[in-house]
C-alpha positions in Angstrom: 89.9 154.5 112.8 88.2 152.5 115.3 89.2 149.4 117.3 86.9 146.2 116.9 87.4 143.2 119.5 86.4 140.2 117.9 84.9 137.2 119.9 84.7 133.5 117.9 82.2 130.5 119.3 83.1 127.4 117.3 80.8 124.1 118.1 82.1 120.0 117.6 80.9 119.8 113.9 80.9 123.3 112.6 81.8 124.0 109.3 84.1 126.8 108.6 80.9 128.7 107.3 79.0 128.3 110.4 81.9 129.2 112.5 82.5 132.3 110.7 79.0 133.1 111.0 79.1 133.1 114.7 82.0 135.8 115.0 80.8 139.0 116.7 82.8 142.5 115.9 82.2 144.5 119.3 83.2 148.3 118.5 85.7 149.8 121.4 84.1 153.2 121.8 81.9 155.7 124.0 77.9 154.8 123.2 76.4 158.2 122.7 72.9 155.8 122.6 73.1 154.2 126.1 73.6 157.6 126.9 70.8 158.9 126.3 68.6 155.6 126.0 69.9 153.6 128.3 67.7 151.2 129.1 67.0 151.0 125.8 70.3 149.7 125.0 70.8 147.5 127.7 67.6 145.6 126.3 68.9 145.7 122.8 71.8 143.7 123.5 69.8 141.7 126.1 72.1 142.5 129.4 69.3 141.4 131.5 71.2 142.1 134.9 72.2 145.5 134.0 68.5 146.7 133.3 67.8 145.0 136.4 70.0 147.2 138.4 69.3 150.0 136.7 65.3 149.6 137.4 66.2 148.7 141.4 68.2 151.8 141.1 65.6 153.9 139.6 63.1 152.7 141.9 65.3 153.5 144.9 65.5 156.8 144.0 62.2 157.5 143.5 61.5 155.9 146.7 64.1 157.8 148.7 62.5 160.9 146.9 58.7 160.2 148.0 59.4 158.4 151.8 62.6 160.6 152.8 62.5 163.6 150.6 65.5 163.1 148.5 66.0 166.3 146.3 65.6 165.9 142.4 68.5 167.5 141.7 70.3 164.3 143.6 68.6 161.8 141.8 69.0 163.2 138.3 72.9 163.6 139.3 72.8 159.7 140.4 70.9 159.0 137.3 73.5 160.9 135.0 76.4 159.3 136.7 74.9 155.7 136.1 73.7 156.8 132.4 77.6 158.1 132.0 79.1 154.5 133.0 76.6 152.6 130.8 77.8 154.4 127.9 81.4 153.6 128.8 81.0 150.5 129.4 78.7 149.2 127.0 81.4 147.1 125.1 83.0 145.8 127.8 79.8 144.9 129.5 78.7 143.3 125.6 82.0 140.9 125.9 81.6 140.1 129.5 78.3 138.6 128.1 79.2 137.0 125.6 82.3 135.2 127.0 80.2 133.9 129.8 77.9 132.7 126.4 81.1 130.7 125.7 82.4 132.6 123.1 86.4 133.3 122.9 88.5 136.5 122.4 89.7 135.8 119.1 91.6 139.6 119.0 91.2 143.1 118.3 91.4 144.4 114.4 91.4 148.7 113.7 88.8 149.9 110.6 87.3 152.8 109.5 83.8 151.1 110.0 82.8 147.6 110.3 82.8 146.3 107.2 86.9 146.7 106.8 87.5 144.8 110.0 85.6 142.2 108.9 87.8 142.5 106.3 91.0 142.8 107.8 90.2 140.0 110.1 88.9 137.3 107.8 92.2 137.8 106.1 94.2 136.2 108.3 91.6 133.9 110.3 91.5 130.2 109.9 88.9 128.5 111.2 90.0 125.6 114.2 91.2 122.6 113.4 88.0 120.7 114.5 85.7 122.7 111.7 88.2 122.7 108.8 88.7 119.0 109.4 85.2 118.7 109.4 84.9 116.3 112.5 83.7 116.9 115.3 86.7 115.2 117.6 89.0 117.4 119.5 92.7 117.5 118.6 94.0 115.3 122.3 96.1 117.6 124.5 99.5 116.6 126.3 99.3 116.1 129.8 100.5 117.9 132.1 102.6 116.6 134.7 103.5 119.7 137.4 107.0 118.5 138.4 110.1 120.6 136.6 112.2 118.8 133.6 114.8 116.3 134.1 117.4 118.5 132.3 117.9 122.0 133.6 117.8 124.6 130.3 119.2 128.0 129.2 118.6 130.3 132.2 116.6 133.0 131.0 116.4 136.3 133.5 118.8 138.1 135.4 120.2 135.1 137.5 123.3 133.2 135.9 122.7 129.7 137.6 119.5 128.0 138.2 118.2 128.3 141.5 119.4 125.5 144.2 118.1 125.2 147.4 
């Protein structure tokens, strides 16, 4: 079984089609392909400051080698290392992305492949409010006012009595 987490990006307007269209299913796992084709990978899923730093580090290293005489076996050591935390870092590197796209952790569903959990999540999603009303007005929050309630409540912890300065 693998672990999917699953990222939503709903727009004012959306229709609960379009909004499920949008989900993206990132799989939780090693990438055997960054591994050996990383930068091959990193351009696939368009993580344009990742292949950056991986040519500046390439180009480093072959620098060091020509102008200082680096050995080879120390760059292809670096190179393995950085190829090794690519391809363990793919997903999270893929979410980072897309949360910075604007997109939202909508949770993590477990499937024997993609297809079941798409599945197992469209079971129990509902589209937001705004795109099954069909408006595009967001629901107004409360305010918030930062100063504590006018009634004490239950204590909840370890301390019987509220705290009194």
């Amino acid at each position: 079984m693998a672990s999917w987490t699953v990222l939503t990006k709903t727009d004012a307007g959306d229709t609960p089609l379009r909004a499920a269209e949008r989900v993206v299913f990132v799989r939780e796992r090693f990438s055997w392909a960054a591994l050996f084709l990383a930068p091959f990978v990193l351009l696939r899923y368009r993580l344009w400051l990742v292949f950056a730093a991986y040519v500046i580090v390439s180009v480093m290293l072959a620098v060091a080698e020509l102008r200082f005489g680096l050995r080879e076996s120390v760059e292809t050591a670096v190179m393995v290392g950085f190829h090794v935390l690519i391809a363990l870092e793919l997903p999270s590197m893929r979410i980072r992305k897309l949360l910075w796209l604007g997109y939202e952790e909508a949770g993590c569903v477990v499937g024997r492949d993609q297809a079941e959990a798409e599945l197992r999540f469209f079971s129990e999603w509902t589209p937001p409010a705004a795109c099954a009303a069909g408006s595009s007005a967001v629901p107004p929050s409360t305010p918030r006012t930062g100063r504590a309630p006018s009634q004490p409540g239950p204590v909840i912890g370890s301390f019987s009595e509220p705290y009194a300065p």
